[in-house]
C-alpha positions in Angstrom: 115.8 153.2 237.0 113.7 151.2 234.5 115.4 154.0 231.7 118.2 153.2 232.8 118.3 149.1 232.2 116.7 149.8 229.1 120.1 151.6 227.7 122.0 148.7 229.3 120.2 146.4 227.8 120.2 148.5 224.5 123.8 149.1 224.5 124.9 145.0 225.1 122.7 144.2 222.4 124.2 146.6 219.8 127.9 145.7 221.8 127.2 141.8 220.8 125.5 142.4 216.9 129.4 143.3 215.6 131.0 140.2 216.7 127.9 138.6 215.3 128.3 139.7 212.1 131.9 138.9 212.1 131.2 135.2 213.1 128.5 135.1 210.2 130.4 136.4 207.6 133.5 134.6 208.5 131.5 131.0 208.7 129.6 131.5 205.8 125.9 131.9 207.6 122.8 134.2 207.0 122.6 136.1 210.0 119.0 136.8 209.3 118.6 133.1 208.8 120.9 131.5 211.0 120.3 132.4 214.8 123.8 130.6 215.7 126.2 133.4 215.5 124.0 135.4 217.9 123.6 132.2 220.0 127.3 132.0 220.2 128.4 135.9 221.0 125.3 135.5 223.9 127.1 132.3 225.4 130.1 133.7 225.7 129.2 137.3 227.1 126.8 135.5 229.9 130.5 133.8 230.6 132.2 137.2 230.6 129.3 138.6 232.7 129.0 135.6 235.5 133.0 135.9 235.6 133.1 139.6 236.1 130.6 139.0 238.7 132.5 135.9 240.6 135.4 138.2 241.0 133.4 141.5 241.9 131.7 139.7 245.0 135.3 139.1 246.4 134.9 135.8 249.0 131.3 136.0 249.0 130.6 132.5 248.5 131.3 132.8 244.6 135.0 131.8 244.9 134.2 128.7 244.1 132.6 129.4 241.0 135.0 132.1 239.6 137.6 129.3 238.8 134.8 127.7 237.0 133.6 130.7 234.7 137.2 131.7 233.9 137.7 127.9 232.9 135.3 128.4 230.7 136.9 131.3 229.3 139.5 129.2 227.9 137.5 127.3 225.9 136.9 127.0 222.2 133.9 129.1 222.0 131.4 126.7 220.3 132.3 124.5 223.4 130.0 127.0 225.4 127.0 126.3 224.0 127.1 122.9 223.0 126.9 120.1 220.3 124.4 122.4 218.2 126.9 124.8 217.6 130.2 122.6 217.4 130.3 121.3 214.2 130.8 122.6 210.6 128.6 125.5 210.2 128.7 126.1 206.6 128.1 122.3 205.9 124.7 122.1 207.1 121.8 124.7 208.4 120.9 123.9 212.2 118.2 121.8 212.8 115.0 121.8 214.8 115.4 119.4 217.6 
């Protein structure tokens, strides 16, 4: 088993560095500087993941929340992740909080 969620976790990781490099390039970031494109495509798959989830449990007392998550899926993605990732990101370089 532990082999096995080691390719899982292998394969999402190398699933989520393409649409990181897309949002880098397309904003105008250093991916090897700028952790937010990663930040963002990680937000947003967690969403996916809790929503795939929500709908797989069927009425198990995730109804509720499957409304929620696929809310979210509507959203503009920076939304998901908050003010830090919001604004202009070729203006400025993220800060340290």
């Amino acid at each position: 088993m532990p082999a096995l969620l080691a390719a899982r976790l292998r394969h999402s990781s190398e699933l989520e560095e393409r649409p990181a490099h897309v949002i880098a390039g397309r904003e105008g970031v250093d991916l090897d500087t700028d952790p937010r494109p990663h930040i963002l495509v990680a937000a947003v798959c967690g969403v996916v993941r809790v929503a795939e989830r929500s709908r797989s449990a069927g009425d198990s007392g995730l109804t509720g929340r499957r409304e929620l998550t696929t809310a979210h899926l509507d959203q503009p993605g920076p939304a998901l992740a908050g003010p830090a990732l919001a604004g202009p990101w070729s203006d400025a370089r993220p800060t340290s909080g």
